[in-house]
SERO-4910 file (N, C-alpha, C, O; in steps of 0.05 Angstrom, whole numbers):
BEGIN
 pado doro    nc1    nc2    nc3   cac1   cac2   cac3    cc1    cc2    cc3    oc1    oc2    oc3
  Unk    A    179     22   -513    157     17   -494    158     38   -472    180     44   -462
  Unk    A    135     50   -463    138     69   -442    123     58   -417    105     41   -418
  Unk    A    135     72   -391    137     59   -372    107     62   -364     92     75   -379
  Unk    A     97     49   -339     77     54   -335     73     72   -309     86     65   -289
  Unk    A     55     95   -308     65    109   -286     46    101   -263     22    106   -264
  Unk    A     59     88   -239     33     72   -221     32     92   -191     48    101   -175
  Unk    A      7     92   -192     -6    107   -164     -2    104   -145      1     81   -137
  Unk    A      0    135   -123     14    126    -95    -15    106    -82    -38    113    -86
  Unk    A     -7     83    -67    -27     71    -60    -33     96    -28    -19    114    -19
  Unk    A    -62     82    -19    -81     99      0    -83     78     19    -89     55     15
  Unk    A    -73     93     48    -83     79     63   -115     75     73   -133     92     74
  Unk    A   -115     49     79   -146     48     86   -162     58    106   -186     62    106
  Unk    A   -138     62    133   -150     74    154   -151    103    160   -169    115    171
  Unk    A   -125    114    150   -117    151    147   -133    162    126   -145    184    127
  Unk    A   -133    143    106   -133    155     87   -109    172     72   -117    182     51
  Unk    A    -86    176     77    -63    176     73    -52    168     49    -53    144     43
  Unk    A    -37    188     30    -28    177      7     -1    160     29      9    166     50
  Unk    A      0    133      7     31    124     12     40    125    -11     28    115    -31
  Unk    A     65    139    -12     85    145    -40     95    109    -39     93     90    -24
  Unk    A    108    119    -66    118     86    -81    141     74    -60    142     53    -47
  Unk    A    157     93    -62    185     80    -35    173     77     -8    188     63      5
  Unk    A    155     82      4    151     89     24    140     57     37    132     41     21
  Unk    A    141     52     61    136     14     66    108     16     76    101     34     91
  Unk    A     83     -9     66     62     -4     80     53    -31     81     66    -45     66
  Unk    A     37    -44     94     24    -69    107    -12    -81     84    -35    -71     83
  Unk    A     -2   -101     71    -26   -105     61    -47   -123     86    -41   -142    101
  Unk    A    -64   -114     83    -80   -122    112    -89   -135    109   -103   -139    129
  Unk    A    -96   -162     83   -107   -194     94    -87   -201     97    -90   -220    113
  Unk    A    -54   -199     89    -39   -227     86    -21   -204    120    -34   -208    140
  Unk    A    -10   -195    122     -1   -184    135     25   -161    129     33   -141    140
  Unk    A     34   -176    103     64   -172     82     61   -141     90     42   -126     90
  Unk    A     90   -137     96    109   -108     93    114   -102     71    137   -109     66
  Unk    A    103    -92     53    120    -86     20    125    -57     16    114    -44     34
  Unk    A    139    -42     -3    143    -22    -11    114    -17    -24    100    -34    -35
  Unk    A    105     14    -20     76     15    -39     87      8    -73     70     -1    -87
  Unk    A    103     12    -79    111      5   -107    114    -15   -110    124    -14   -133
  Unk    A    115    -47   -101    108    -74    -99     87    -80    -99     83   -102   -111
  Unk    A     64    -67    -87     42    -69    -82     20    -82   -111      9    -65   -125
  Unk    A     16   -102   -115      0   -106   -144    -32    -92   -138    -41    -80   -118
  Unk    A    -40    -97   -157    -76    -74   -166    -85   -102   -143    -84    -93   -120
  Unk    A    -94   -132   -142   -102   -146   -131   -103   -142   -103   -122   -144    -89
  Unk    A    -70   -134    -95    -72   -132    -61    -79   -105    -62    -96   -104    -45
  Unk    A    -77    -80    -72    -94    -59    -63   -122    -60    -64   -134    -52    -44
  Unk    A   -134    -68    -82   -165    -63    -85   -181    -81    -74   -204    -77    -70
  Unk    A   -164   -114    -67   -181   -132    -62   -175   -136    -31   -194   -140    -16
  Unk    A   -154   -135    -24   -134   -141      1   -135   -110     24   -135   -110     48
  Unk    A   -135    -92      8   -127    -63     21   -102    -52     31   -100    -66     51
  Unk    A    -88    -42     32    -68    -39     48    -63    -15     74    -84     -6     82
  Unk    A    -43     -7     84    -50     16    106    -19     20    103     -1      8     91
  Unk    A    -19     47    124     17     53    131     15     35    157     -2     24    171
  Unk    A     54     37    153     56     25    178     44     42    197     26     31    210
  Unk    A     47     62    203     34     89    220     19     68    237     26     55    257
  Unk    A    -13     67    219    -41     52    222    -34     22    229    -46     14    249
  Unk    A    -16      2    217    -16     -7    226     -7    -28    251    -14    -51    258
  Unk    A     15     -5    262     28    -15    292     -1     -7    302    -12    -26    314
  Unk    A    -16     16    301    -29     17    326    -50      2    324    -67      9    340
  Unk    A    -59    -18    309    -80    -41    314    -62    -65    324    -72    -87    329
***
């Protein structure tokens, strides 16, 4: 079985790639996750941001 290769998620407010290790904030629930935790549901439905974006809101 081959792995699946999953996309750096985008922040919503920079616009900013976030790489897979890198930590970012899904913005309905509030959750800190690694972008490589991140499921297709909380990016596309939920959104997420860097932390960057979102200390300063």
């Amino acid at each position: 079985m081959q792995g699946v290769r999953q996309l750096p998620e985008i922040c919503q407010s920079c616009r900013r790639e976030i790489r897979t290790l890198k930590r970012c904030v899904v913005e309905a629930t509030g959750d800190v996750k690694r972008a490589g935790d991140v499921t297709f549901k909380e990016s596309v439905m939920e959104g997420v941001c860097c932390l960057e974006c979102a200390s300063e809101g």
